[in-house]
TORROPA-484874 format. One line per 10 residues: their letters; for each residue z, x, y of N, C-alpha, C. Coordinates in Angstrom, 1 decimal. Atoms other than C-alpha are relative to their C-alpha. Example, Ala and Ser with C-alpha at 12.3 -4.5 7.8 and 13.67 -1.06 7.14 Angstrom:
REM residues 2
AS	0.0,0.9,-1.2,7.8,12.3,-4.5,0.0,0.9,1.2 | 0.0,-0.9,-1.1,7.1,13.7,-1.1,0.8,-0.8,1.1
//
This chain:
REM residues 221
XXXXXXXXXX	-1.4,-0.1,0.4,15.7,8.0,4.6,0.7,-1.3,0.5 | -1.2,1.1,-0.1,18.2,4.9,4.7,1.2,0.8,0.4 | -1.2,-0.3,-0.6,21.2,5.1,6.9,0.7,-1.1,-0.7 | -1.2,1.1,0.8,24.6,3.9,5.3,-0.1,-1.5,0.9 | -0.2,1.2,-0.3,24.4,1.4,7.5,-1.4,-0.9,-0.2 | 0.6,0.4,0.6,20.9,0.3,6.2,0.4,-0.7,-1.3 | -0.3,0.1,1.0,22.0,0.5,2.7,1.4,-1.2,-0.4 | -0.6,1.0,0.2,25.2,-1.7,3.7,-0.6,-1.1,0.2 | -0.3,1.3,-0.5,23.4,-4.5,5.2,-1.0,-0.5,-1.2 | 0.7,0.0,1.8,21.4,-4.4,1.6,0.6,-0.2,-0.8
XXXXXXXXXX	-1.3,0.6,0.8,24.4,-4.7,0.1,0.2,-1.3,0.0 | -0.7,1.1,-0.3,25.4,-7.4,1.9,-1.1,-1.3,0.2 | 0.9,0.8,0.3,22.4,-9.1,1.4,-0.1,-0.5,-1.5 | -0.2,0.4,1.4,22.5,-8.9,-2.4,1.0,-0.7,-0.5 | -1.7,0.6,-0.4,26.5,-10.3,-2.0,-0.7,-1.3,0.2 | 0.2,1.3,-0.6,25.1,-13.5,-0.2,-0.8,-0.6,-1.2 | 1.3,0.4,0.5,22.2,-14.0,-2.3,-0.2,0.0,-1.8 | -0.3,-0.1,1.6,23.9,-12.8,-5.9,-1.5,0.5,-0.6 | 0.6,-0.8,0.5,21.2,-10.4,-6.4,0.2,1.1,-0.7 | -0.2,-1.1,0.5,20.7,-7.1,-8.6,-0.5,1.1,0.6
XXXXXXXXXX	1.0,-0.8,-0.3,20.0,-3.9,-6.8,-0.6,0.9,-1.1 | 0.9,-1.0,0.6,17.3,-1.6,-7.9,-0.3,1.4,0.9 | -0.3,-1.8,-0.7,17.8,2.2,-6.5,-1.4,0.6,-0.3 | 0.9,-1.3,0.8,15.0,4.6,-7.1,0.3,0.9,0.9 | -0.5,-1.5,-0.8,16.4,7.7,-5.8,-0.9,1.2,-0.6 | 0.9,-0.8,0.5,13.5,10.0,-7.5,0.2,0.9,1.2 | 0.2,-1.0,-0.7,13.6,12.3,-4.1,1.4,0.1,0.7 | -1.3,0.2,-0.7,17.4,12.2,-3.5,0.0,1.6,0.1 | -0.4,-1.2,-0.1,17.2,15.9,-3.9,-1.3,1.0,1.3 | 0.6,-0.5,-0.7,14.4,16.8,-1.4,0.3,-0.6,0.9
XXXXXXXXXX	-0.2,0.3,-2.0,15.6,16.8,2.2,-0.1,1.2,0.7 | 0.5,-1.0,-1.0,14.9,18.7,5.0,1.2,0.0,1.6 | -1.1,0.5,-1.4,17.2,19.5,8.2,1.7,-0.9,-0.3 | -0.9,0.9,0.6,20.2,17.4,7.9,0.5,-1.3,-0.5 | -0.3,1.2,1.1,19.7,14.8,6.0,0.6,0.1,-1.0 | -1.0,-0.3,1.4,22.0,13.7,3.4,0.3,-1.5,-0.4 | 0.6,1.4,1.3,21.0,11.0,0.6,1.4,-0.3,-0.2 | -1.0,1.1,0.5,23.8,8.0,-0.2,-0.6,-0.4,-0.8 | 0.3,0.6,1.3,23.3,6.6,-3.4,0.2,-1.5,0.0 | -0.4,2.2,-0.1,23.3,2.4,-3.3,0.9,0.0,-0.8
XXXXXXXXXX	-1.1,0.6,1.0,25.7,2.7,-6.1,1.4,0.0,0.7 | -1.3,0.3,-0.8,28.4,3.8,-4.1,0.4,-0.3,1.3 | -0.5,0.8,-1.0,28.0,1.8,-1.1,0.3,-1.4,-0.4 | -0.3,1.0,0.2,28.4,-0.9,-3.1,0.6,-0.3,-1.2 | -0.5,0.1,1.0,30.5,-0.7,-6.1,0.0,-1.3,-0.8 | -0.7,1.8,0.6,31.2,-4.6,-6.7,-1.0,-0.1,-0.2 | 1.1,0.8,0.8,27.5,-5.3,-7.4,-0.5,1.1,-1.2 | 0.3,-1.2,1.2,25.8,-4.3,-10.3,-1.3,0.4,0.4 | 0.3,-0.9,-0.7,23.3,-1.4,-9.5,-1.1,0.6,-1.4 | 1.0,-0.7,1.1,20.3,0.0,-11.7,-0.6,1.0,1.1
XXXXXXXXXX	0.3,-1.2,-1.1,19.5,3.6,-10.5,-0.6,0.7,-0.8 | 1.1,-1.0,1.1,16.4,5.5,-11.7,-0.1,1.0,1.0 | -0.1,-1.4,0.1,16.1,9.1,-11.3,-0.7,0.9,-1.1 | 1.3,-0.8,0.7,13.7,11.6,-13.0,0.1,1.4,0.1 | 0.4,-1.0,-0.5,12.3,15.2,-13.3,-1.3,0.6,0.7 | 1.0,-0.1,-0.8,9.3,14.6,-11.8,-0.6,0.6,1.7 | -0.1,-0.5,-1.1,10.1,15.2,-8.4,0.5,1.3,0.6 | -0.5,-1.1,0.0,12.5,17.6,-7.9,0.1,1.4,-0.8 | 0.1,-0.7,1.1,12.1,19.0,-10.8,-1.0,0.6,-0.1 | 1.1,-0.5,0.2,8.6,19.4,-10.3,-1.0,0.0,-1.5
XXXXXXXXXX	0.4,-0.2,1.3,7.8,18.7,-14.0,-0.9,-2.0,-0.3 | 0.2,1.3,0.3,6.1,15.2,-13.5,-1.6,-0.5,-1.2 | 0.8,-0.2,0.8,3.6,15.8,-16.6,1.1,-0.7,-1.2 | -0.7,0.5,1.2,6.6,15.0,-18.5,0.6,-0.9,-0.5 | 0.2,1.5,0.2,7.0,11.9,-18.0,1.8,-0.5,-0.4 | -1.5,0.5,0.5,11.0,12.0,-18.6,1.2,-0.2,1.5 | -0.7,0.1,-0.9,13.6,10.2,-16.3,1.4,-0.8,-0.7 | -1.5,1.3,0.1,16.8,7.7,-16.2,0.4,-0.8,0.8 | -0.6,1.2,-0.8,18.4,4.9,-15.7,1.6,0.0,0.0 | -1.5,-0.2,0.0,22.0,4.7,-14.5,0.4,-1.4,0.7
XXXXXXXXXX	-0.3,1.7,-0.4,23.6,0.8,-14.6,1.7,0.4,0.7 | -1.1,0.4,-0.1,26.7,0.6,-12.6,0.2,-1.2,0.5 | -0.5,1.3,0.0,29.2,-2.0,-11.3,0.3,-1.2,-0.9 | -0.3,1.2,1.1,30.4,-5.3,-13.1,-1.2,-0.4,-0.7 | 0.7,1.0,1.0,28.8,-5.9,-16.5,0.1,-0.7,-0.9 | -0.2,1.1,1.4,30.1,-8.4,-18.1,-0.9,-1.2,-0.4 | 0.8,1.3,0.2,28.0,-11.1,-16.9,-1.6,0.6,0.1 | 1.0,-0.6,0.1,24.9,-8.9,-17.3,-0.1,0.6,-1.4 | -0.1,-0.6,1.6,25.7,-8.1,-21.1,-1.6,-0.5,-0.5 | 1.0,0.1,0.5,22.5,-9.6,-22.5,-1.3,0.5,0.9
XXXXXXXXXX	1.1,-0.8,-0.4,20.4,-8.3,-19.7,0.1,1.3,-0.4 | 0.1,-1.7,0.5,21.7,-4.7,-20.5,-0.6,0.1,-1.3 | 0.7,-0.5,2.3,21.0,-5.2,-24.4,-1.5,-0.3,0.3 | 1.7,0.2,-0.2,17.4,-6.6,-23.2,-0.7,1.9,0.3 | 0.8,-1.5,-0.4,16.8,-2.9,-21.6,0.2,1.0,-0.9 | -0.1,-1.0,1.1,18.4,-1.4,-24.5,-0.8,-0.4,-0.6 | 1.2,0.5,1.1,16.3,-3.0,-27.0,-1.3,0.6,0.3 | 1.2,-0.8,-1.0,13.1,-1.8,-24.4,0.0,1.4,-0.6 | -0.1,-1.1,-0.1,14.4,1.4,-24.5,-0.3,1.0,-1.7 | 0.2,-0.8,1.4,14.5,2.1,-28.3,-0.5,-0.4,-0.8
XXXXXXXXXX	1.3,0.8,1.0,12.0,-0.1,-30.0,-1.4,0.2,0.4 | 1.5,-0.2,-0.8,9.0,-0.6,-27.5,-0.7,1.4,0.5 | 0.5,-1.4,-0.8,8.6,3.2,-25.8,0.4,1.0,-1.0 | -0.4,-1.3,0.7,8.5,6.4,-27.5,0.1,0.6,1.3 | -0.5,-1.1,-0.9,10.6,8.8,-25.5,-0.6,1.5,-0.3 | 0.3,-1.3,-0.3,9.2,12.1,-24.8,1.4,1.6,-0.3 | -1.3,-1.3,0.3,12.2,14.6,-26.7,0.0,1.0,0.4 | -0.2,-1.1,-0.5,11.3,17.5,-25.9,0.7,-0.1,1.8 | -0.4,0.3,-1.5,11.5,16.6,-22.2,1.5,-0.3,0.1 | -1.6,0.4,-0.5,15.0,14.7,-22.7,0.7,1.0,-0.4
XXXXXXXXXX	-0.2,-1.1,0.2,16.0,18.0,-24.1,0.3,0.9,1.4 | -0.4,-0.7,-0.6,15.3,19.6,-21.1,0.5,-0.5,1.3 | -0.6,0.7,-0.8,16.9,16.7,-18.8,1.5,0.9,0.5 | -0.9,-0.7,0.2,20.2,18.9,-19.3,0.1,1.3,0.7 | 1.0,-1.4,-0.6,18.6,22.2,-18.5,0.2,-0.2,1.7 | -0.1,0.5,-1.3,17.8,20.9,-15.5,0.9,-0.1,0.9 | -1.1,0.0,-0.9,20.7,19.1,-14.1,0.8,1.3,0.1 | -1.3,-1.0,0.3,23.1,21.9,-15.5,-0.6,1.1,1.0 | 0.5,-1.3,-0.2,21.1,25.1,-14.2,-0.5,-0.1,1.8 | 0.0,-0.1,-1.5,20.0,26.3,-10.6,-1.1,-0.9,0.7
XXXXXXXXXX	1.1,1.1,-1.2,18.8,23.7,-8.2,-1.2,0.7,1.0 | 1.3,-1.2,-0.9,15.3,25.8,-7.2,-0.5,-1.4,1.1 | 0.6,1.3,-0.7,14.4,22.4,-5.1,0.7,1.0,1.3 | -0.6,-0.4,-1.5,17.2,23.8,-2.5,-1.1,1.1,0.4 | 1.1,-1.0,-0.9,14.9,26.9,-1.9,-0.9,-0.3,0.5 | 1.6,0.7,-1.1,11.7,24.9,-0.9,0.6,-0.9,0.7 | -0.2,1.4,-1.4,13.7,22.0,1.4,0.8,1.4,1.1 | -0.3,-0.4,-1.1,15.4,25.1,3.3,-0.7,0.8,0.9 | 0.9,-0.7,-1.0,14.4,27.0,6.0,-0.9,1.7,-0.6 | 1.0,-0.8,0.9,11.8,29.4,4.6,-0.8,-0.3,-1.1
XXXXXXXXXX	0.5,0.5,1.0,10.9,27.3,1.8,-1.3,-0.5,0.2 | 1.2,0.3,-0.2,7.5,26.2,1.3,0.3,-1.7,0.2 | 0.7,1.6,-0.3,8.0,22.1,0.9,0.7,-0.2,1.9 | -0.8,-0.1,-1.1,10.0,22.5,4.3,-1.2,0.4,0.8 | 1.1,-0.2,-0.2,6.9,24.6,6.1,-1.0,-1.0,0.0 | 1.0,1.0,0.1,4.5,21.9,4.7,0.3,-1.2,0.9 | -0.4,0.9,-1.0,6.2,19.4,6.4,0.0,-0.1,1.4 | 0.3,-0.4,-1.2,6.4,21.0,9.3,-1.4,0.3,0.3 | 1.1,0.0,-0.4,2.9,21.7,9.5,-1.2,-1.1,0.1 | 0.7,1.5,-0.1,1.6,18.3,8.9,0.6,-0.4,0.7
XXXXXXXXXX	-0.9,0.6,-1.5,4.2,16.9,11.5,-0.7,0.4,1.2 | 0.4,-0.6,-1.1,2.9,19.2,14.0,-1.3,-0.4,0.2 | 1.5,0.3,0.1,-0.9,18.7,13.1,-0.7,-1.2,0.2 | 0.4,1.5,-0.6,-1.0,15.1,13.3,0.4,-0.2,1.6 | -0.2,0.6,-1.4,0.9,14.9,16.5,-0.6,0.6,0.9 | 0.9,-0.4,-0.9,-1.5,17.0,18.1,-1.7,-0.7,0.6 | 1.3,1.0,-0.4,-4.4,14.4,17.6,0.2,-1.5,1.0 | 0.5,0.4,-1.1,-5.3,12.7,20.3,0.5,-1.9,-0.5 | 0.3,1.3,0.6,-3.8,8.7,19.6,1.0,-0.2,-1.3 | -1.3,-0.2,1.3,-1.7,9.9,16.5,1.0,0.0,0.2
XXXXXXXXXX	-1.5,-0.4,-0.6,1.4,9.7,16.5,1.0,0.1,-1.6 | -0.4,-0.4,0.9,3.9,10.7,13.5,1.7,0.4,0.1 | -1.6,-0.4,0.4,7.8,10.3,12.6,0.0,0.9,-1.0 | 0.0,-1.6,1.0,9.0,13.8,11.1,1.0,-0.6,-1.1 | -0.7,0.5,1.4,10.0,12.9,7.6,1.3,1.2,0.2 | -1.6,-0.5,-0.2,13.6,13.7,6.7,0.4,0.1,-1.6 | 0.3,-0.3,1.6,12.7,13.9,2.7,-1.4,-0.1,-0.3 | 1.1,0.5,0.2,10.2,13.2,0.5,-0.8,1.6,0.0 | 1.0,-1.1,0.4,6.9,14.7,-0.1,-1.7,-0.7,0.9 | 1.1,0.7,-0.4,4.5,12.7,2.4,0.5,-0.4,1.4
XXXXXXXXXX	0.0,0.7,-1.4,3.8,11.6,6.2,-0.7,-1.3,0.0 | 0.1,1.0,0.3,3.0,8.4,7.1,0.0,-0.2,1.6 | 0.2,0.0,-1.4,1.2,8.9,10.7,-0.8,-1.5,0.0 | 0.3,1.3,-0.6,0.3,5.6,12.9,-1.3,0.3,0.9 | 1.2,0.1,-1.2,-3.0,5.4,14.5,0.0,-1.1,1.3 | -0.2,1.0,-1.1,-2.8,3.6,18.0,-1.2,-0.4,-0.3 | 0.9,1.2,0.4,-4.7,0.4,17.8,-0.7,0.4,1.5 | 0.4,-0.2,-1.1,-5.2,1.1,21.5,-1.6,0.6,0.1 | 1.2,-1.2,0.2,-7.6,4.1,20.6,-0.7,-0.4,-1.0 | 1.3,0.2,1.3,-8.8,3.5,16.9,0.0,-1.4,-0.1
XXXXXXXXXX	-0.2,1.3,0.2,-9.6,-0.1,16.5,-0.6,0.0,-1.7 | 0.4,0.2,2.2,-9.6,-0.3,12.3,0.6,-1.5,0.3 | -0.3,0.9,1.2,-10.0,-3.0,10.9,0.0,-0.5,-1.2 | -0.8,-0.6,2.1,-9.9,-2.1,7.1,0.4,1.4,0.2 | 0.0,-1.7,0.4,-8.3,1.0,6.6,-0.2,0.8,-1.5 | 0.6,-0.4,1.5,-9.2,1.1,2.8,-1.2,1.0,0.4 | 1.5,-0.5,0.2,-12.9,1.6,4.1,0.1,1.2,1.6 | 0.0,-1.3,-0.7,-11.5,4.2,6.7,0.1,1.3,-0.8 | -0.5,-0.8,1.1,-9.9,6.0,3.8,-1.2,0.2,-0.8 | 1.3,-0.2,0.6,-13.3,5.5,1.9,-1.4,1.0,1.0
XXXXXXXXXX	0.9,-0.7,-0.7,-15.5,7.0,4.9,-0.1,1.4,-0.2 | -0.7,-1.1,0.3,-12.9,9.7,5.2,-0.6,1.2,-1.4 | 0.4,-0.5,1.3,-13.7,10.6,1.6,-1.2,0.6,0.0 | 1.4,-0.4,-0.3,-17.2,10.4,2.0,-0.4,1.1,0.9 | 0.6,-0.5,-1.3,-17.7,12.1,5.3,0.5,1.8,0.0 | -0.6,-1.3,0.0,-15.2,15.1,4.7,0.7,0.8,-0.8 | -0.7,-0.5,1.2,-13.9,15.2,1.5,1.3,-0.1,0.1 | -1.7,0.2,0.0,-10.0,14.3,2.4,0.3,-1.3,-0.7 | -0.3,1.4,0.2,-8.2,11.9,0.4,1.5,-0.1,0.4 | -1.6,-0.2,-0.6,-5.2,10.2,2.0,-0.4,-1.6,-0.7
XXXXXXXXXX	-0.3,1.5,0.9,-4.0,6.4,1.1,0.0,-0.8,1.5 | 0.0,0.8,-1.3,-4.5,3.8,3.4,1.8,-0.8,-0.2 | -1.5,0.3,0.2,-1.0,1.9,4.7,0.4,-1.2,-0.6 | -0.3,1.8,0.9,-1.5,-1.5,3.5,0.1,0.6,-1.3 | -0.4,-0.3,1.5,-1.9,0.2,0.1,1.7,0.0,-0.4 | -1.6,-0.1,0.4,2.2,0.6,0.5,0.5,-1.0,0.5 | -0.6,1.4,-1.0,2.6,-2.8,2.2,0.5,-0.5,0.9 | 0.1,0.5,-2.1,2.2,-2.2,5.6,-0.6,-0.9,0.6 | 0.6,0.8,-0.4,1.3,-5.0,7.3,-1.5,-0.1,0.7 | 1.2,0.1,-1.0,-1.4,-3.9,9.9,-0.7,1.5,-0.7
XXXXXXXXXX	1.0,-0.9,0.9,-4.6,-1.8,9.0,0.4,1.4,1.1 | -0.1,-1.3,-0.9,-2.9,1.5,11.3,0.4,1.0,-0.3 | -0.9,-1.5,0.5,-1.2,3.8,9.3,-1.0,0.8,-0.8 | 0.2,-0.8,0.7,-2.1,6.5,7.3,1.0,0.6,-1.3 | -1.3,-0.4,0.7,0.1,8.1,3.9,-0.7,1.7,-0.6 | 0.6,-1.2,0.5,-0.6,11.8,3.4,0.8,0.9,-0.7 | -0.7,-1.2,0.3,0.6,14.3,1.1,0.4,0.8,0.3 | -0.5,-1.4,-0.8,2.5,17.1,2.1,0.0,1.4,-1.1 | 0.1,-1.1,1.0,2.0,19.3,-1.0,-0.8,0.4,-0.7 | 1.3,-1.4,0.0,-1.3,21.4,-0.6,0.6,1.3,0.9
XXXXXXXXXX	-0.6,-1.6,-0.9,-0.5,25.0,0.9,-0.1,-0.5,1.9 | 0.1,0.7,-1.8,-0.1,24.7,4.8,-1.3,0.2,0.3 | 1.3,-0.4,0.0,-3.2,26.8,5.5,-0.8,-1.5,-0.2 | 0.9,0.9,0.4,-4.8,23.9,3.7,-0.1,-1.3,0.8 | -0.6,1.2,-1.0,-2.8,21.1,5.4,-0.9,0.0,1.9 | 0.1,0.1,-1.8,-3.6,22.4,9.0,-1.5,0.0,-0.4 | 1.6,0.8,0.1,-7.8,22.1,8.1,0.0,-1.0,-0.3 | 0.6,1.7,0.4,-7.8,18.9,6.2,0.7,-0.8,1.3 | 0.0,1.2,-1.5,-5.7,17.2,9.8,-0.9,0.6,1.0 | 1.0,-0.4,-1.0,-8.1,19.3,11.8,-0.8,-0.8,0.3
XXXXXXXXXX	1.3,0.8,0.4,-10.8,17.7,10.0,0.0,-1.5,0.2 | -0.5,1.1,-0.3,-9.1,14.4,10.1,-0.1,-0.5,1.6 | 0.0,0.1,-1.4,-9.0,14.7,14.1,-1.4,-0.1,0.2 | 1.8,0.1,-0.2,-12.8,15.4,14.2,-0.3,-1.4,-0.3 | 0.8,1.6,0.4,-13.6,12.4,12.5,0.5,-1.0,0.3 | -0.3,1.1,-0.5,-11.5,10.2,14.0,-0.3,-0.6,1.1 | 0.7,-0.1,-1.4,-12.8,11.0,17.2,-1.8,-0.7,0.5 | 1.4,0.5,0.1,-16.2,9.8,16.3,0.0,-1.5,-0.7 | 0.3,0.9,1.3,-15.3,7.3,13.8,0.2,-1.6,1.0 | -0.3,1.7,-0.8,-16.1,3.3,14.7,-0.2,-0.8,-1.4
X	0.5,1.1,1.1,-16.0,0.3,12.7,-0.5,-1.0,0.7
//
């Protein structure tokens, strides 16, 4: 999660530098605890702002492949960039109708997302039980997400010395049957993280970091 004061000095980066932001708020509606999503558009009104959004996530419907794009701020001097994305939009791609049909449905009707991020809810639970499960291994260590649908625990270099985590993530596979993503895959710099799903049943969650713990415990490169 981005704090407003994140998101300003992003702003005020784009300001200096006469850049375009690009938003993807796809999980603005999954939070946990008290978090509470700001939108880049309106911390920064005066730039201009492209903000994608979908039903994939919250929605749970990501088979359907239907989302949006929302441009605000000043476009006068972005007039032929907007007609470039129109043009994109209604020449090059066949849109998915049925789906933008039920874009409406959606927003308009009951937010079922609230019932899994609150307390009782299942994506809520999951989170919590991967949080807990990693930080129990030995060397692990794990900031408790605050949205989203994934952890993104740190192996101490101290303890595990990796030096590819791809071919940890490959062993992994091999040795135990878990797939998780290594963190360079998201453009972390050093081979120490991990990126794991949080949406298999808990039950499930708490064996596959069990299993995870076992084999880390053994595991050399």
């Amino acid at each position: 999660m981005y704090s407003r004061e994140i998101l300003t000095q992003i702003a005020d980066l784009a300001r200096k530098h006469q850049l375009l932001l690009l938003a993807d708020e796809i999980y603005d509606k999954i939070l946990y605890d008290d978090a509470k999503h700001i939108s880049m558009a309106s911390v920064a009104p005066d730039l201009l702002c492209l903000t994608f959004n979908g039903l994939s996530k919250a929605y749970r419907v990501a088979g359907y492949r239907a989302g949006w794009l929302v441009i605000t701020g000043p476009k006068d001097h972005a007039s032929s960039f907007i007609e470039g994305i129109s043009l994109l939009a209604n020449m090059r791609l066949c849109p998915n109708v049925p789906a933008q049909h039920g874009i409406q449905v959606a927003l308009g009707g009951h937010q079922s997302i609230e019932d899994l991020v609150l307390p009782g809810g299942r994506l809520l639970e999951q989170r919590d039980v991967a949080w807990t499960k990693l930080n129990e291994i030995p060397g692990v260590s794990c900031v408790k997400p605050a949205g989203a649908l994934y952890t993104f625990p740190r192996l101490d270099p101290e303890v595990y010395e990796i030096e590819d985590d791809e071919q940890l993530v490959l062993d992994l596979l091999l040795q135990e049957k878990i797939l998780v993503t290594q963190g360079t895959g998201f453009n972390w710099p050093a081979p120490d993280h991990l990126r794991i799903v949080t949406l298999p049943w808990s039950r499930d969650l708490a064996n596959a970091i069990e299993r995870l713990g076992n084999f880390l415990a053994s595991y050399r490169q």
